[in-house]
C-alpha positions, -999 to +999 in steps of 0.1 A: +520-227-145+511-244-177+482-259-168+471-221-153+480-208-188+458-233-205+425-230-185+429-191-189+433-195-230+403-223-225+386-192-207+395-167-233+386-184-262+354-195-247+344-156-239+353-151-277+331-184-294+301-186-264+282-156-285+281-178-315+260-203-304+240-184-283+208-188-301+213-221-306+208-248-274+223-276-293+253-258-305+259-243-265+255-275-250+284-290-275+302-266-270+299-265-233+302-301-229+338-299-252+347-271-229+339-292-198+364-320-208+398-299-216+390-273-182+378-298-158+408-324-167+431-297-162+414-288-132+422-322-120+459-320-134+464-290-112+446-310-082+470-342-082+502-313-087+485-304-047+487-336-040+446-338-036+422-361-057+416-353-091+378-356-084+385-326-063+400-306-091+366-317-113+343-303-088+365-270-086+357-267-122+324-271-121+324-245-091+344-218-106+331-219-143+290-225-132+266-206-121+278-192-092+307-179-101+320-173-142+283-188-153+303-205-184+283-236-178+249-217-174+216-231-157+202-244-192+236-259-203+237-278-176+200-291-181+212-296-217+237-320-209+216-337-179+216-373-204+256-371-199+251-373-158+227-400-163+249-422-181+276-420-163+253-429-129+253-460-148+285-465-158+296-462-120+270-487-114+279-515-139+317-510-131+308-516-094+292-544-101+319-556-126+344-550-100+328-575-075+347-614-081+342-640-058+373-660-062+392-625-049+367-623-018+369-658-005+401-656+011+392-623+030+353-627+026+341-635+067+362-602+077+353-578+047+311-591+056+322-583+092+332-548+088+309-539+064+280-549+085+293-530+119+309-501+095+280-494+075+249-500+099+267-478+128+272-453+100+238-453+086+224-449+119+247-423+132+240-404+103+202-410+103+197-397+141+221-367+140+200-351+111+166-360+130+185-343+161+196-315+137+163-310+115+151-274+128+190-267+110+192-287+082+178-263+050+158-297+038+141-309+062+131-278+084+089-273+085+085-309+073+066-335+088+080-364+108+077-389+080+097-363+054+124-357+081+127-396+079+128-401+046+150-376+034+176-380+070+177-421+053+182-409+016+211-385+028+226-412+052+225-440+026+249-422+003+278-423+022+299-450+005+338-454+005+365-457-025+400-458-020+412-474-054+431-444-065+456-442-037+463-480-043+467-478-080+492-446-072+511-466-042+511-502-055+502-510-016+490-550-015+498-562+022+468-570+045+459-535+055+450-525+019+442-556+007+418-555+035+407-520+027+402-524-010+379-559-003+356-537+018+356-507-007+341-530-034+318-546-017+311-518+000+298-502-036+276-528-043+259-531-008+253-496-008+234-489-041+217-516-031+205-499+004+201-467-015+177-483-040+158-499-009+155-468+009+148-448-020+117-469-027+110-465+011+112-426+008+090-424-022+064-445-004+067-417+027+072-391+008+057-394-030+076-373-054+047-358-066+010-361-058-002-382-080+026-404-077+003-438-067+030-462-076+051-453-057+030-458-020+022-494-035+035-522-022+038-543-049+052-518-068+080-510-042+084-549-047+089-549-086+107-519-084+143-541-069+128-577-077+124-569-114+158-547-114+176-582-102+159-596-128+161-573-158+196-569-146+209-605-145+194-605-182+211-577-193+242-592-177+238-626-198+233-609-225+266-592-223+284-619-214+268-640-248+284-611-267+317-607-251+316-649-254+309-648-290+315-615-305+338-592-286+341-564-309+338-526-310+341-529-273+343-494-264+312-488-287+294-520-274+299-504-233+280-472-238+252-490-256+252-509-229+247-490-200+225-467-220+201-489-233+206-505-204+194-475-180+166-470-209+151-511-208+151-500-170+132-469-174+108-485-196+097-514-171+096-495-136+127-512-121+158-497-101+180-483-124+212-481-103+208-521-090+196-530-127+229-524-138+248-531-110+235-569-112+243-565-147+282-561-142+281-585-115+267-611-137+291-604-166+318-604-146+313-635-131+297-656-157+323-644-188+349-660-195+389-651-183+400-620-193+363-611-212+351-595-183+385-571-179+384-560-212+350-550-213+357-530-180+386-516-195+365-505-228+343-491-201+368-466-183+383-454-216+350-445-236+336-433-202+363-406-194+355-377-206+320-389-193+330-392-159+351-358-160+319-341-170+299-357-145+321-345-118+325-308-133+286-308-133+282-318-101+300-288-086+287-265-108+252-275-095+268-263-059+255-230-047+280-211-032+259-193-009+243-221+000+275-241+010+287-208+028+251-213+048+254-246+059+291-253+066+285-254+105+263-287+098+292-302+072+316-302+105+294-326+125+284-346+093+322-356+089+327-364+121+295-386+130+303-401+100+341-410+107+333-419+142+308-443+132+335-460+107+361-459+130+340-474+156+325-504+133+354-511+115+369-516+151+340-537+165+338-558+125+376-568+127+375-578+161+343-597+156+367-615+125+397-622+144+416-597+124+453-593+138+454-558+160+477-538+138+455-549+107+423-541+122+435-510+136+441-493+106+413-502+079+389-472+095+414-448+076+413-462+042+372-460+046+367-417+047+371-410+012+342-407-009+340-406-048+316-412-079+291-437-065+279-415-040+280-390-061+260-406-082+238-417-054+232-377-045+226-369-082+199-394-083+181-376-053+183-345-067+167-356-098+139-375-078+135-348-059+138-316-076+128-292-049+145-308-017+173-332-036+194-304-049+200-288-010+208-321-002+233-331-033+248-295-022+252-309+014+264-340+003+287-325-018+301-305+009+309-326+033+325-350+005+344-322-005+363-327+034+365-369+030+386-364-004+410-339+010+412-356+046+407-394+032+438-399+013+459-383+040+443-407+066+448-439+042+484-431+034+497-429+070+476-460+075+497-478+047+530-464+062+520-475+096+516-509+088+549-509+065+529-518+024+541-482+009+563-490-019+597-472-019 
């Protein structure tokens, strides 16, 4: 009841100070973005007190308070504070790079490459074909040509990444079933930004975001595109790890210039944002010293909160309401292709690994939720793609909408069935 009472005096007093900046776009957008923080964390308060993901709560927000229903965040608002999605696309990216160590993956690294491989191609492909079969239904693709239905069915299929981290951090789980889980989850991050960014550079060459869009149908340019993101990215990544080596100050400072200058150095040479930054955090991570790496990454998460929070609440408030309404019969089959095809390779992957049955068994479950790299992934289409990436961030966002509710379910009773839930 608190929490109700405080988003309704957040709502008040927003009615009652909105006029005042009305002829100003600078002032609105502060004030919307100061808004977004204190409505959308309680939003997310109220989500955990159901027992659902606070991401869920964040996307509520942005629902309820944008355009399609109290229009507090407004269309131009939200185009105001478009820099704040954009840099938190690349915090998620560095983190997930930061997050991947190879000393933690070498005990569990043949079965966590084994899944992933069975997992995510079975996915991908199960995803791919069912929006081809579907394409006279699906709002994006319908009166397109062959090569646009392809393009856009791989864009949509390549964002549909895992995270689980949340539960484990809330049960203290660590037997072989999450350990498992949580091995596959990061590595799962970093494999899939990296497919995104290779089918991204596919789509544009099938389906140029614009017409005079020449680099993007050139071969070599498709090439620099993800060579020169490695490259610009492993930089970056020594770079920071010089600094956290020698200097190691104003951390929390010193990680949004990174990631923002970061995504800007990318921007300015033609390279891959998402994998420029993701090879950035894996190098730091791995090339740091003990203990460097962790603290940058912690810097990271705290100056990136209220980042992330408005990320989230902007992503729902770019959902159309109508348009979910519309296509909810094709958010039913998404899910279920898409669980199927994890259940199925995860199966096949930990067989293929020896896995013991009653290990094996149980990782599908911890594998349906979805969270900010996808997310991310989707807002990076829609941004591409003006016209036909905001139906299919709204799809996306749908059917992720159904993972995060039904995901943490599955992954808890997978957790009890194999006996790691904490008392």
């Amino acid at each position: 009841m608190r929490r109700i009472i405080i988003l309704a005096l957040l709502l008040g007093g927003m009615r009652l100070v909105l006029p005042l900046g009305s002829g100003n776009g600078s002032a609105h957008s502060l004030l919307t973005f100061g808004f977004l923080i204190l409505a959308a964390y309680t939003s997310g308060e109220l989500a955990i007190s159901a027992r659902l993901p606070r991401i869920v709560g964040y996307l509520v927000a942005g629902i309820v308070f944008g355009p399609s229903a109290l229009d507090i965040v407004n269309v131009e608002a939200a185009r105001e504070l478009a820099p704040v999605s954009s840099l938190a696309i690349a915090l998620i990216a560095f983190l997930a790079g930061a997050e991947l160590r190879w000393s933690e993956l070498r005990e569990r690294g043949r079965a966590i490459a084994l899944i992933l491989t069975s997992e995510l191609s079975i996915t991908f492909v199960a995803l791919t074909a069912l929006l081809i079969a579907l394409r006279h239904h699906v709002p994006f693709l319908q009166s397109t040509p062959t090569p646009t239905v392809i393009g856009f069915s791989l864009l949509f299929a390549s964002t549909a990444g895992e995270c689980t981290t949340a539960l484990l951090t809330e049960t203290g789980a660590r037997g072989p079933v999450a350990r498992t889980t949580l091995g596959v989850v990061l590595v799962s991050d970093v494999v899939v930004i990296i497919l995104f960014s290779g089918v991204l550079a596919i789509a544009r060459a099938l389906v140029p975001p614009s017409a005079g869009d020449v680099a993007a149908i050139s071969l070599g340019g498709v090439v620099w595109e993800l060579g020169g993101a490695v490259v610009v990215g492993t930089l970056l990544g020594a770079a920071v790890a010089l600094y956290l080596r020698f200097v190691k100050r104003e951390l929390m400072l010193f990680a949004v210039l990174v990631t923002f200058f970061g995504s800007e150095i990318a921007r300015l040479v033609h390279v891959e944002t998402l994998l420029t930054l993701l090879t950035a955090g894996f190098v730091m991570e791995n090339f740091s010293r003990d203990g460097d790496g962790d603290a940058l990454r912690h810097a990271m998460e705290r100056s990136g909160a209220p980042v992330f929070v408005v990320f989230f609440a902007l992503a729902g408030a770019a959902m159309a309401v109508k348009e979910v309404v519309a296509i909810w019969p094709l958010v039913i089959p998404i899910v279920l292709v898409r669980a199927a095809g994890i259940w199925t390779g995860s199966r096949v992957g930990s067989r293929w690994a020896d896995l013991p049955r009653e290990t094996g068994n149980l990782v599908w479950m911890g594998l349906i939720s979805q969270a900010g790299v996808a997310i991310g992934l989707a807002t990076v289409i829609a941004e591409v793609y003006p016209a036909r990436g905001a139906p299919i961030r709204t799809l996306f966002l749908a059917t992720l909408a159904v993972n995060q509710v039904v995901g943490p379910i599955l992954f808890r009773m997978a957790l009890a069935r194999g006996g790691e839930l904490q008392e």
